[in-house]
VOBA-1610 file (N, C-alpha, C; in pm, whole numbers, padded with zeros to 5 digits, always signed):
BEGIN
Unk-01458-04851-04998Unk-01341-04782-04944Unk-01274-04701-05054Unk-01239-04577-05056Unk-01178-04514-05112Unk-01023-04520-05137Unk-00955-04550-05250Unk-00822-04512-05258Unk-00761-04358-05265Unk-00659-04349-05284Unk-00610-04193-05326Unk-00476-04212-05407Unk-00453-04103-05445Unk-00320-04093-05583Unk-00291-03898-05534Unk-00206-03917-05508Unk-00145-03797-05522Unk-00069-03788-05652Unk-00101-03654-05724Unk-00040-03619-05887Unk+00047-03488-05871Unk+00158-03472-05930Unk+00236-03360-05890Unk+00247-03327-06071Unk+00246-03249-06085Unk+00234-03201-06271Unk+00359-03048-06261Unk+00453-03025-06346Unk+00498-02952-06367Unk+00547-02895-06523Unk+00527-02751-06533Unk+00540-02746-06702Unk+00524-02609-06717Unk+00537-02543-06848Unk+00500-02430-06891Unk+00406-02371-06876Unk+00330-02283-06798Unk+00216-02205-06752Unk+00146-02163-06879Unk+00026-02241-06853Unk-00076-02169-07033Unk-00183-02169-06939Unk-00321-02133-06996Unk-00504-02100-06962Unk-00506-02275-06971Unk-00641-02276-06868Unk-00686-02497-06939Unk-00613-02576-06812Unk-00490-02554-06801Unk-00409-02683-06729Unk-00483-02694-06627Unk-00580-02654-06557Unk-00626-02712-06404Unk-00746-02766-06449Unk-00821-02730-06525Unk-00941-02770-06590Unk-00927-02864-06660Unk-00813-02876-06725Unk-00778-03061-06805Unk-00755-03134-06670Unk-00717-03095-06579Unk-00689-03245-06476Unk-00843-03241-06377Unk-00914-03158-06355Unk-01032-03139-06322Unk-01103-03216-06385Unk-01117-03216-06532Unk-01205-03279-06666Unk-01160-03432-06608Unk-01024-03450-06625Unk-00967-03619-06624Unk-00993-03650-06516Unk-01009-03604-06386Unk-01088-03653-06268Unk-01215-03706-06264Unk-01301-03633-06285Unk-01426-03620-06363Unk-01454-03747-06432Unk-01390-03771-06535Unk-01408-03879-06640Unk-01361-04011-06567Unk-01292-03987-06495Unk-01218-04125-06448Unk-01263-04143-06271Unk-01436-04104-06321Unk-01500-04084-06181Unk-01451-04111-06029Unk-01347-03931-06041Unk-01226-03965-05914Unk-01274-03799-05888Unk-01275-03814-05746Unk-01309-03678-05688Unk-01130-03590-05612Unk-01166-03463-05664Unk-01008-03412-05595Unk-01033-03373-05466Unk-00983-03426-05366Unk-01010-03386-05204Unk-00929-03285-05223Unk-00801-03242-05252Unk-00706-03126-05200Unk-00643-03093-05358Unk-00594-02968-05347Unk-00493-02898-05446Unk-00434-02784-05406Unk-00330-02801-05477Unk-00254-02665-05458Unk-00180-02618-05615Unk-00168-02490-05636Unk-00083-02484-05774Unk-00015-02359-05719Unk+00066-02282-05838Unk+00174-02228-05817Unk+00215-02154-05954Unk+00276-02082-05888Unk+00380-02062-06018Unk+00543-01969-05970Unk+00595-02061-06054Unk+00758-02035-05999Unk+00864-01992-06136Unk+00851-01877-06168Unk+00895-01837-06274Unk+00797-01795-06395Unk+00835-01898-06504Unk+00718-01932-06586Unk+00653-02083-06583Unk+00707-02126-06475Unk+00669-02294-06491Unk+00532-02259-06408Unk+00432-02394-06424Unk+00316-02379-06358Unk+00360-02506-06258Unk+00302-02573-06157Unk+00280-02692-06090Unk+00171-02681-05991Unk+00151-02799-05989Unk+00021-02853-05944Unk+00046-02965-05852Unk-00004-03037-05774Unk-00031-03109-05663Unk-00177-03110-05588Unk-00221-03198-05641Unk-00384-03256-05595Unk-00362-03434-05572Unk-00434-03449-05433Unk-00476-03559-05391Unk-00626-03612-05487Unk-00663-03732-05496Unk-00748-03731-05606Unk-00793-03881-05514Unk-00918-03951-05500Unk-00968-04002-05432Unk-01067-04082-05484Unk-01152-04184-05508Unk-01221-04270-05556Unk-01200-04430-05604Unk-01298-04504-05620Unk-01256-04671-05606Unk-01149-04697-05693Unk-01069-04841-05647Unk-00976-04875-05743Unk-00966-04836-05825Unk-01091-04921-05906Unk-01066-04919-06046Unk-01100-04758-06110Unk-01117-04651-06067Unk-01119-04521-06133Unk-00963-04472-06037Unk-00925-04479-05906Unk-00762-04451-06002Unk-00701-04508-06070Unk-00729-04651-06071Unk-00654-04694-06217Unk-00645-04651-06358Unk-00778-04577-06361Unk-00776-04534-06506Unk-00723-04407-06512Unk-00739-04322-06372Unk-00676-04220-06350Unk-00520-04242-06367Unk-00434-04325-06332Unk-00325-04367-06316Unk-00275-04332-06485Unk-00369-04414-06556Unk-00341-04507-06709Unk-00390-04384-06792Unk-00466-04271-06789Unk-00494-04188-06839Unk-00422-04079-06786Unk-00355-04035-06702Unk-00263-03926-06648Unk-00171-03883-06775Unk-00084-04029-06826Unk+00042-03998-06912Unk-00015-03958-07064Unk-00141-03982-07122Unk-00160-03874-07212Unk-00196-03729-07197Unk-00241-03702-07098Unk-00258-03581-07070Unk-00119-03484-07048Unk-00066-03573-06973Unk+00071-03526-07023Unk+00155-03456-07093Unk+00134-03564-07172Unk+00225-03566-07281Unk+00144-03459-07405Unk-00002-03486-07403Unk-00068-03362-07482Unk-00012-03206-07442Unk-00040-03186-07294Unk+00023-03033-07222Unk+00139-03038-07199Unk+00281-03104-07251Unk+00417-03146-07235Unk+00399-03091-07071Unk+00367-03152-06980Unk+00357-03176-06842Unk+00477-03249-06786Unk+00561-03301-06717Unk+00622-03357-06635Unk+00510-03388-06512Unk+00480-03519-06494Unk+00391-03580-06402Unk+00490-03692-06313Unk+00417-03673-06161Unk+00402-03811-06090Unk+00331-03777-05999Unk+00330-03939-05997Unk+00177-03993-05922Unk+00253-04077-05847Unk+00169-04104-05695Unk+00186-04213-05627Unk+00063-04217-05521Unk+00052-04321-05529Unk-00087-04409-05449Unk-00069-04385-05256Unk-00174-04318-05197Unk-00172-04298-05044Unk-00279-04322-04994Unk-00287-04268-04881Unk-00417-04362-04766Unk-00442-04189-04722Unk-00583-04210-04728Unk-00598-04052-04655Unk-00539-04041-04494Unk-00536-03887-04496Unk-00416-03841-04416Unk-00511-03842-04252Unk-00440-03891-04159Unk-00493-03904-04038Unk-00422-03798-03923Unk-00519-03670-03909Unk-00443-03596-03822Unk-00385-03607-03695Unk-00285-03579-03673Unk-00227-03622-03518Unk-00335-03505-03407Unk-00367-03527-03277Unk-00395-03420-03204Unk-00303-03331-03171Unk-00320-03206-03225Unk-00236-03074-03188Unk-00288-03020-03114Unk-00257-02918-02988Unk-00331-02842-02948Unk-00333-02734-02966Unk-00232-02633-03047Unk-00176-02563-03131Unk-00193-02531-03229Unk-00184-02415-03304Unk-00124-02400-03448Unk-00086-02237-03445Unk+00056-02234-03464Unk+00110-02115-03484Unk+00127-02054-03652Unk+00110-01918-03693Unk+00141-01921-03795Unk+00248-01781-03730Unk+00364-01821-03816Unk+00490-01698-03760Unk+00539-01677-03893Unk+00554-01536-03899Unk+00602-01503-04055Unk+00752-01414-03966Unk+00811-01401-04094Unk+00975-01431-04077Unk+01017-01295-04158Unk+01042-01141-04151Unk+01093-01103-04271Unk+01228-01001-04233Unk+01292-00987-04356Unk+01415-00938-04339Unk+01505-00950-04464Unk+01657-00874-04436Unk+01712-00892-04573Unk+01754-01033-04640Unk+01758-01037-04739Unk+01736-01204-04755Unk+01856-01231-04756Unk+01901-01318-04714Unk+02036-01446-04652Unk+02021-01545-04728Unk+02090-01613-04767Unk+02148-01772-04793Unk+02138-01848-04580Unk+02027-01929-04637Unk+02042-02067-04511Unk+01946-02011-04406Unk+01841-01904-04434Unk+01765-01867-04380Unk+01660-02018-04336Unk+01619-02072-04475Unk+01519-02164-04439Unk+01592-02288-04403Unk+01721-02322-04404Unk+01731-02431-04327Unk+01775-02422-04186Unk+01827-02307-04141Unk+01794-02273-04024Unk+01680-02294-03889Unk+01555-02228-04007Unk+01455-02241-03938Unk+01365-02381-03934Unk+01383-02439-04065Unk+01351-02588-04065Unk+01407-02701-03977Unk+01539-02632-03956Unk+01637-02689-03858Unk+01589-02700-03739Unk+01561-02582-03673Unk+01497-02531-03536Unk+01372-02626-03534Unk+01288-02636-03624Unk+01181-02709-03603Unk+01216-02864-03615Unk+01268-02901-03631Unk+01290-03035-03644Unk+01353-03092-03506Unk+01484-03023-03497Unk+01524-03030-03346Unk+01456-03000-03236Unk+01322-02972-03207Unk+01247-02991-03131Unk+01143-03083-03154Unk+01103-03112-03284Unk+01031-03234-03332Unk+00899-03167-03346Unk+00905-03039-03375Unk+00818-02958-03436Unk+00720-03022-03560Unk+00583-02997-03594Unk+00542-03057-03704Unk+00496-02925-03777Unk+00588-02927-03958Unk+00554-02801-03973Unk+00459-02851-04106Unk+00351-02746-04035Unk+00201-02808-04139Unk+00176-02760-04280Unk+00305-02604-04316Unk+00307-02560-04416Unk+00435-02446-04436Unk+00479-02386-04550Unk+00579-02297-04517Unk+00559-02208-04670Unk+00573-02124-04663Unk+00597-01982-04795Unk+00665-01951-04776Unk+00775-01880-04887Unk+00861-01811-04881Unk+00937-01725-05011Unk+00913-01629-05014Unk+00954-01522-05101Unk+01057-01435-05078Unk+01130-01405-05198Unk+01208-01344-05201Unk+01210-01225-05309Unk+01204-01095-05273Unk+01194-00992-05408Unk+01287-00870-05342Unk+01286-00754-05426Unk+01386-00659-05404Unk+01273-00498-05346Unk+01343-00481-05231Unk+01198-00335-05205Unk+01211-00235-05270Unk+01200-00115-05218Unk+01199+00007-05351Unk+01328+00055-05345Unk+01397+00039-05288Unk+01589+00086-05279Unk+01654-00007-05355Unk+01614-00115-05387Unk+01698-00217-05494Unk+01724-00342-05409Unk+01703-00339-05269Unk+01769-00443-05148Unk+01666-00579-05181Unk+01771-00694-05147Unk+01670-00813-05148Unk+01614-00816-05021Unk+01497-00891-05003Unk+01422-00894-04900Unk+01326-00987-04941Unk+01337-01081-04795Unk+01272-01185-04779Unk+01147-01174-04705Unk+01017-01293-04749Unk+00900-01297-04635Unk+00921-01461-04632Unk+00893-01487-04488Unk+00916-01683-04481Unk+00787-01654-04402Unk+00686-01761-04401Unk+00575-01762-04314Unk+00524-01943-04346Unk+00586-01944-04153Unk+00569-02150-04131Unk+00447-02155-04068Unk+00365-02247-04028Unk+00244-02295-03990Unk+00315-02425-03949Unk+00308-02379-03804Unk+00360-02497-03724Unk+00253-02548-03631Unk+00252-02694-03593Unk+00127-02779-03512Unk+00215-02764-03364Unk+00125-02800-03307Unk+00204-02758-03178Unk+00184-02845-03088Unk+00221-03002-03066Unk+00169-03073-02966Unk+00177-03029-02853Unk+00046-03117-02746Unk+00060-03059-02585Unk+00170-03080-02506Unk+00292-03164-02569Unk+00400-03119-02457Unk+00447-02980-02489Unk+00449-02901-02547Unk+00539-02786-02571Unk+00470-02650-02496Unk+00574-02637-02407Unk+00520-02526-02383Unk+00537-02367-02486Unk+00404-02381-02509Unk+00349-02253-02633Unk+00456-02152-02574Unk+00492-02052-02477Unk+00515-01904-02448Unk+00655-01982-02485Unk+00710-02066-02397Unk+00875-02079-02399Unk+00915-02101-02615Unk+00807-02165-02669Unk+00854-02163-02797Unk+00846-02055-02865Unk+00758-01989-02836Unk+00753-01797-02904Unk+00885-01742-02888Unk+00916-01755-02756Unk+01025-01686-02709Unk+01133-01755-02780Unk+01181-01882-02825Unk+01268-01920-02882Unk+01295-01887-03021Unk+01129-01841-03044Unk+01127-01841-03221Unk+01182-01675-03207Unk+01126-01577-03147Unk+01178-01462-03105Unk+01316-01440-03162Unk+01408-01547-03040Unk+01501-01510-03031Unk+01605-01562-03150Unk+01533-01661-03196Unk+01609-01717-03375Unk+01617-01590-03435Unk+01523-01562-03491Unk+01450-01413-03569Unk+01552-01313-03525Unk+01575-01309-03388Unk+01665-01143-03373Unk+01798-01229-03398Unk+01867-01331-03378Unk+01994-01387-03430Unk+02007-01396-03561Unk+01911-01416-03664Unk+01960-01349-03764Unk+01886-01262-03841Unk+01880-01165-03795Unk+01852-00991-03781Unk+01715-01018-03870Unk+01598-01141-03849Unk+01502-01097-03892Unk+01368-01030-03792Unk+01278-01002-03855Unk+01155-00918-03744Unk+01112-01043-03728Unk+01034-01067-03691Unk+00935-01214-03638Unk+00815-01176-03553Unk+00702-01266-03624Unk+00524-01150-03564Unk+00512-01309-03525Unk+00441-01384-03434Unk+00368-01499-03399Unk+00244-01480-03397Unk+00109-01569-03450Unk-00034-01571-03410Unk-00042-01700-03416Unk-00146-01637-03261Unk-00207-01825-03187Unk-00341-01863-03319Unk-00295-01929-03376Unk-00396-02002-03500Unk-00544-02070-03422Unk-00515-02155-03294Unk-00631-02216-03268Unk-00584-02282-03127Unk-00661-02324-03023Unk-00634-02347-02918Unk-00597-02273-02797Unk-00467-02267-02786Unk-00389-02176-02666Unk-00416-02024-02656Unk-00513-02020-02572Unk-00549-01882-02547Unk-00398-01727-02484Unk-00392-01640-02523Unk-00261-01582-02458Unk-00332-01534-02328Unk-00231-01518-02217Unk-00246-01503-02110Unk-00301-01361-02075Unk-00346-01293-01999Unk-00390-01109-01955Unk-00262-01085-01922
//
């Protein structure tokens, strides 16, 4: 049976840092099922699920904090059970853009929650266009269980979007065919 360790690493962006935790996987014969990295400023971060018997996340565990501390990293780790998908019948991806606001994303995180929405992912940027104006792109990846009716939630997300004066595009990701 396989364990898992999710590792979240944050730090100064240099060449190497994904390939040192790649290498320490490797060595601590632990395979990475998932990753994601980033960069937010000049900081780098990372987030990979990492997967293999006990005793190699343990060493993964026990070998994490020199690596660390070699790439002055900020690390954590915590131990999970692989992820068991719920049935969706759905998946919307709706991107969001407009001049950028304060409380844009808790708005819309809001909206999804109060319907009990499951949101499977979210981006969101903020930069200035060629006139100097800020301007935002938000783009959620929402699951869509079979109680919801798909058209009535477009139309709701619609009408969020024109309440606060953003454009809003919806695509059916998988499942729910649109009507003729």
């Amino acid at each position: 049976m396989s364990n898992h360790l999710v590792v979240t690493a944050l730090g100064s962006d240099r060449p190497g840092i994904v390939s040192r935790f790649a290498r320490l996987a490797s060595e601590c014969d632990c395979d990475i099922v998932d990753s994601r990295m980033a960069l937010f400023g000049n900081e780098f971060t990372l987030i990979m699920m990492i997967s293999g018997a006990w005793t190699s996340i343990t060493k993964m565990e026990t070998s994490l904090s020199t690596l660390s501390v070699e790439l002055g990293l900020l690390t954590v780790m915590k131990r999970t059970s692989k992820h068991t998908p719920l049935n969706f019948v759905s998946r919307l991806l709706v991107t969001l853009n407009g001049q950028d606001q304060r409380g844009t994303m808790g708005k819309l995180t809001q909206f999804l929650a109060d319907r009990s929405l499951d949101l499977a992912a979210v981006r969101s940027h903020a930069e200035e266009n060629a006139q100097g104006e800020p301007i935002q792109t938000v783009s959620l990846t929402i699951n869509v269980p079979e109680k919801v009716e798909i058209d009535k939630l477009e139309l709701s997300l619609h009408e969020l979007a024109h309440q606060m004066n953003l454009s809003c595009s919806i695509e059916r990701m998988q499942g729910i065919e649109t009507q003729p």
